[in-house]
C-alpha positions as CSV (number, residue, x, y, z in Angstrom):
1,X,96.7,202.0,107.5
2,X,94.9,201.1,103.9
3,X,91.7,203.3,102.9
4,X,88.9,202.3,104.6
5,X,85.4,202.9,105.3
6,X,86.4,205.2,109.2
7,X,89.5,206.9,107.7
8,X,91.3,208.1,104.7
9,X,94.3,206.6,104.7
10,X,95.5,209.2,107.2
11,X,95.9,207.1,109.7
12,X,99.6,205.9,110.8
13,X,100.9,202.9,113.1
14,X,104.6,203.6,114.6
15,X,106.5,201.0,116.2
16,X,109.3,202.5,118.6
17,X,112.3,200.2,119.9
18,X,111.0,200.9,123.4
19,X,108.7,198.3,122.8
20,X,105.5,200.7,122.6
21,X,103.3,201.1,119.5
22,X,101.4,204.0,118.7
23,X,98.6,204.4,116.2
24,X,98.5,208.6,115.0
25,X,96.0,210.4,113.1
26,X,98.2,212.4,111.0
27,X,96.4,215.5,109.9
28,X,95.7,216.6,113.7
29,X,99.1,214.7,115.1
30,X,97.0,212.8,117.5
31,X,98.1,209.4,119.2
32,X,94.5,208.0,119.3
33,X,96.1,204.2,120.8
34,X,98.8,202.7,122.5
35,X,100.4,199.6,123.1
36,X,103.3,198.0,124.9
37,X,105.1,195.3,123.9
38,X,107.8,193.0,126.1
39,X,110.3,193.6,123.7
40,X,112.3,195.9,121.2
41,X,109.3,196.4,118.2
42,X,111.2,197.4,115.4
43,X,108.6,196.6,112.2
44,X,105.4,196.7,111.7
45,X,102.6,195.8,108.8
46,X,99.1,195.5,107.9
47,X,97.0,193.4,106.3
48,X,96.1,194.6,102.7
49,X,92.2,194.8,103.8
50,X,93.7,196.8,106.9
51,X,92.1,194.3,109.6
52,X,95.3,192.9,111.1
53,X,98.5,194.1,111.9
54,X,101.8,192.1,112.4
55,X,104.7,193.3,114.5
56,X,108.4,191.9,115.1
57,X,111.3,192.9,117.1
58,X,113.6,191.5,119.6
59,X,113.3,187.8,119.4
60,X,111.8,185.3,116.9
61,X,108.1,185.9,117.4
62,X,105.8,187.9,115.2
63,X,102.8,189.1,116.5
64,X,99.2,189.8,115.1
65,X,96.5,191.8,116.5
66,X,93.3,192.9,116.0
67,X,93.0,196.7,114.0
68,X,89.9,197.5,115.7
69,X,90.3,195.8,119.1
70,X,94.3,195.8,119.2
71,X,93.5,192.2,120.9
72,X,96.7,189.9,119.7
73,X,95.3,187.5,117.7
74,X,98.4,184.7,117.1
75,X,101.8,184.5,118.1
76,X,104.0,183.1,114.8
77,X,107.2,181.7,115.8
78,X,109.4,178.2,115.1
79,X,108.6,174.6,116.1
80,X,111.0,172.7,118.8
81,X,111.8,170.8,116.7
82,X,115.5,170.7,115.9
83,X,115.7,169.5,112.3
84,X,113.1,172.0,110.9
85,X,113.6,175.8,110.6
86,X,110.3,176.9,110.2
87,X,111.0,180.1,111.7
88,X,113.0,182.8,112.8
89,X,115.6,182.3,115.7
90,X,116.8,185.9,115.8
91,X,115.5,189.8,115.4
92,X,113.1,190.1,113.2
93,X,112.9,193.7,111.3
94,X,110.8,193.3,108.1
95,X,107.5,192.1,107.4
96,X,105.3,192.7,104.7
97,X,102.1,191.0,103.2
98,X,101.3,189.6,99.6
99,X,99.3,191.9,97.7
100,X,95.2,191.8,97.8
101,X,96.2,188.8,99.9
102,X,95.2,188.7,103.9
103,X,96.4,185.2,104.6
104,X,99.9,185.5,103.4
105,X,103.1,187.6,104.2
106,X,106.7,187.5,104.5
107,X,109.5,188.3,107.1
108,X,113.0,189.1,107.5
109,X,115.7,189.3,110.0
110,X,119.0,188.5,111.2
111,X,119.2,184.5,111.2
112,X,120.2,184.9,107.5
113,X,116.4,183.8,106.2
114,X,113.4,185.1,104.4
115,X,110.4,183.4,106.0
116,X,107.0,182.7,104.5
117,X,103.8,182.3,106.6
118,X,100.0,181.8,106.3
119,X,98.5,182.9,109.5
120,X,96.2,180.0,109.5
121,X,99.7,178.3,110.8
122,X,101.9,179.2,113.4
123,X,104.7,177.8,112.1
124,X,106.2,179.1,108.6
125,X,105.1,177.2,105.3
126,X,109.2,177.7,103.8
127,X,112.0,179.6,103.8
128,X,114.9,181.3,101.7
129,X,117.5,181.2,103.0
130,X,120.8,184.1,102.7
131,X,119.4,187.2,102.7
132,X,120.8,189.2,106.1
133,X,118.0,191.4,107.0
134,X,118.4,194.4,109.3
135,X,116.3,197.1,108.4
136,X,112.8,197.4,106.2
137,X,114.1,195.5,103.5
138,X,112.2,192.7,101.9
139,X,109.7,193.8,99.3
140,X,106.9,192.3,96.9
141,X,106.4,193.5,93.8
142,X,102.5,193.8,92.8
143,X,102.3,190.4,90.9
144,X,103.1,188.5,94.5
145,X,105.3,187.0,91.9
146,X,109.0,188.1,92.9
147,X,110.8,189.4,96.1
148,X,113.2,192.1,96.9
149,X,115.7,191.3,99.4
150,X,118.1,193.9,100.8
151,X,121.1,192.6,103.2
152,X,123.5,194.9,105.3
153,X,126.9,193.0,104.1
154,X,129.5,193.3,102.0
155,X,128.6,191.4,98.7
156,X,125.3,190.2,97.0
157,X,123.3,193.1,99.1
158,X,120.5,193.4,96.5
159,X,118.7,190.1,95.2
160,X,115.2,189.3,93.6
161,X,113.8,186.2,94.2
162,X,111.1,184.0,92.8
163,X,107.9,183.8,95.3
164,X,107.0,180.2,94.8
165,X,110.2,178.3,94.3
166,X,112.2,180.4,96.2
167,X,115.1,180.4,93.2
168,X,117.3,183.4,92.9
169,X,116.1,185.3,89.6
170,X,119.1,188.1,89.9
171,X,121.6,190.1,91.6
172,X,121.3,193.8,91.5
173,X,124.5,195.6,90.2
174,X,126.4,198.2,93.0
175,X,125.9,201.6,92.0
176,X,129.6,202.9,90.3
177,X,130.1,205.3,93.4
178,X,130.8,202.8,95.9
179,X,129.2,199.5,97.6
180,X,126.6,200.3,100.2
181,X,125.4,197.8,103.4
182,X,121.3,197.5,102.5
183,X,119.0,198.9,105.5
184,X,116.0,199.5,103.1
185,X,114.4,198.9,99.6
186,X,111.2,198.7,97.7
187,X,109.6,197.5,94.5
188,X,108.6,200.1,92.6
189,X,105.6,199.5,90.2
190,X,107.3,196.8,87.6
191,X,110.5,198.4,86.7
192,X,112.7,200.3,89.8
193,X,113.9,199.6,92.7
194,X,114.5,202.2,95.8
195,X,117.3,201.2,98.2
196,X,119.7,202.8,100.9
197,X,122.0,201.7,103.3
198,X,125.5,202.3,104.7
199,X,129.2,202.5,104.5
200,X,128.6,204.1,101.5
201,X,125.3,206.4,102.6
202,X,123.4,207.2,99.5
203,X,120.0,206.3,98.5
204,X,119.5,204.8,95.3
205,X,116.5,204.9,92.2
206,X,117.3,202.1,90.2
207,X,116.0,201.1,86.6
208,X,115.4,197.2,86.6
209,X,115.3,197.3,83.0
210,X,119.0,198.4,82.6
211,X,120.0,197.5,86.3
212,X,121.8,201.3,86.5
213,X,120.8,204.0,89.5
214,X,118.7,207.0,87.2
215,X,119.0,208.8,90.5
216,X,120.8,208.9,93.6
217,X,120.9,211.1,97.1
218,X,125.2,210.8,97.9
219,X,127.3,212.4,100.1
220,X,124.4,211.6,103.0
221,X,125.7,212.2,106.7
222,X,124.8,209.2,107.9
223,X,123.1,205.4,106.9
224,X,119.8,205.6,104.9
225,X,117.8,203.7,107.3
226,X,113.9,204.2,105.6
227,X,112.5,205.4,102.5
228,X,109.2,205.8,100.9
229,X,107.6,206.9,97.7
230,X,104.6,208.8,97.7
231,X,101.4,208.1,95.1
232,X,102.3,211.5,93.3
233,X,106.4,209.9,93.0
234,X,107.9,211.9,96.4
235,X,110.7,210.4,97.7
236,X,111.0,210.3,101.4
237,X,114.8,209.2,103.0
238,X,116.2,209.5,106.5
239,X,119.3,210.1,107.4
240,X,121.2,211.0,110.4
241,X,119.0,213.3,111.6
242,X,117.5,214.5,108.6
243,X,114.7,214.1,106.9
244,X,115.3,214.2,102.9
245,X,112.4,214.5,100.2
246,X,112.7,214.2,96.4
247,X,110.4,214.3,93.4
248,X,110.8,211.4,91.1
249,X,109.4,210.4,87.9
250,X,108.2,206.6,89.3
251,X,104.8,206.0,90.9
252,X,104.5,203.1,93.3
C-alpha cells in the first residue's frame, strides 16, 4: 500500500488463488483483514493515492473496493455487445495504475489484449491487442508515456508500447543464453527493464539503452514467476520454492 497518513508503507495486500485476499502489516506479520472472493484472485493493485484497490482473476471482471471500508466499489468487465471488445473475456493476471493518476489503469490477461480503463466507466476506453499475459507482467514507465508488456510464448515475449496510440515502439532482444516464456517484468526508472519467465528460467536486468541483459540470475530450478526491486536497488525473484535476492546498481 503507498505511504500514507495511518502507515508507513508497511502495509501489504496479498491475493491468494483460493480466492481470499489478505491485507498484512509486515513488521509484526499480522493479517489485520480478510476477504473472499468467488473466484481464483490472482492480481491485485492500488490506486497511486492508496484509496482503491483493483483485483482480477478467474474470469473477465476486475473488481474495485474501498481501502478503508473494503466495500466493492465497481465491477469493470465487457459490454454484450458482440462487435465491441471492450474488455477482457478471459483470466485476467496483471493490473496496474498510471502514475500520480487515480482514474486510470491498465490490465492484462489471457484473451491476447492489453486493456485500458477509467473507472468512471465500466467498460474499457481501448485496447492493444497481442500481448499474452499470464503472470505480473504489464508495466508503466513513470512518464504514463510507454508500456511494458511481457507474454509467456515463444516469439515477440518483450514489447514496449506507446500509451496513447497504442503503436508498437520496440521489441526487446532475447538474452544470448536462451529464449525464455515472460511471467513477469518491470520498468525500471527510464532505462532497464527486469523480466523472468520460463523454459529457459533466468531472471533478467536489462539496459534499454543498448537492449543487452547487464545482469542475469540462470541456471534457476524452476519459472521466475515475480520480481521486485527495492528503493535501495534489491532484487527480489521467486523461483520454485525459493526466494532469490540481489543488489543491483538501478533504483526504481
Amino acid at each position: 500500500m503507498p505511504r500514507g497518513p495511518a502507515h508507513n508503507g508497511d502495509v501489504l495486500l496479498a491475493t491468494y488463488s483460493g480466492g481470499k485476499l489478505k491485507l498484512w502489516h509486515v513488521p509484526s506479520r499480522t493479517c489485520v483483514r480478510t476477504l473472499a472472493e468467488d473466484r481464483q484472485t490472482m492480481i491485485a493493485s492500488f490506486n497511486p493515492s492508496g484509496s482503491r484497490f483493483i483485483t482480477g482473476g478467474a474470469g473477465p471482471g476486475i473488481y474495485m473496493y474501498d481501502t478503508q471500508t473494503w466495500e466493492k466499489l465497481q465491477n469493470f468487465q465487457p459490454s454484450d455487445s458482440p462487435n465491441v471488445m471492450d474488455g477482457h473475456m478471459s483470466r485476467v493476471y496483471a493490473l496496474t495504475f498510471f502514475p500520480d493518476n487515480d482514474e486510470r489503469f491498465v490490465s492484462g490477461g489471457w484473451d491476447d489484449t492489453v486493456q485500458f480503463w477509467n473507472v468512471q466507466t465500466t467498460h474499457s476506453i481501448r485496447r492493444i491487442s497481442g500481448p499474452h499475459v499470464c503472470g505480473d507482467a504489464v508495466s508503466i514507465d513513470k512518464t504514463g508515456t510507454q508500456v511494458l508488456t511481457g507474454s509467456w510464448r515463444r516469439n515477440n515475449t518483450l514489447q514496449i508500447w506507446d500509451a496513447e496510440t497504442g503503436a508498437k515502439i520496440m521489441d526487446i532482444p532475447e538474452d544470448f543464453r536462451g529464449h525464455s516464456q515472460i511471467y513477469t517484468c518491470h520498468l525500471l526508472g527510464s532505462d532497464h527493464i527486469i523480466a523472468g519467465g520460463s523454459r529457459n528460467n533466468l531472471c533478467r536486468l536489462i539496459d534499454r539503452r543498448i537492449l543487452m541483459s547487464t545482469g542475469v540470475l540462470n541456471d534457476l530450478p524452476g519459472g521466475v514467476y515475480s520480481t521486485h526491486i527495492s528503493t535501495r536497488g534489491v532484487l527480489a525473484a521467486t523461483s520454485s520454492n525459493t526466494l532469490y535476492l540481489a543488489q543491483t546498481p538501478v533504483r526504481p
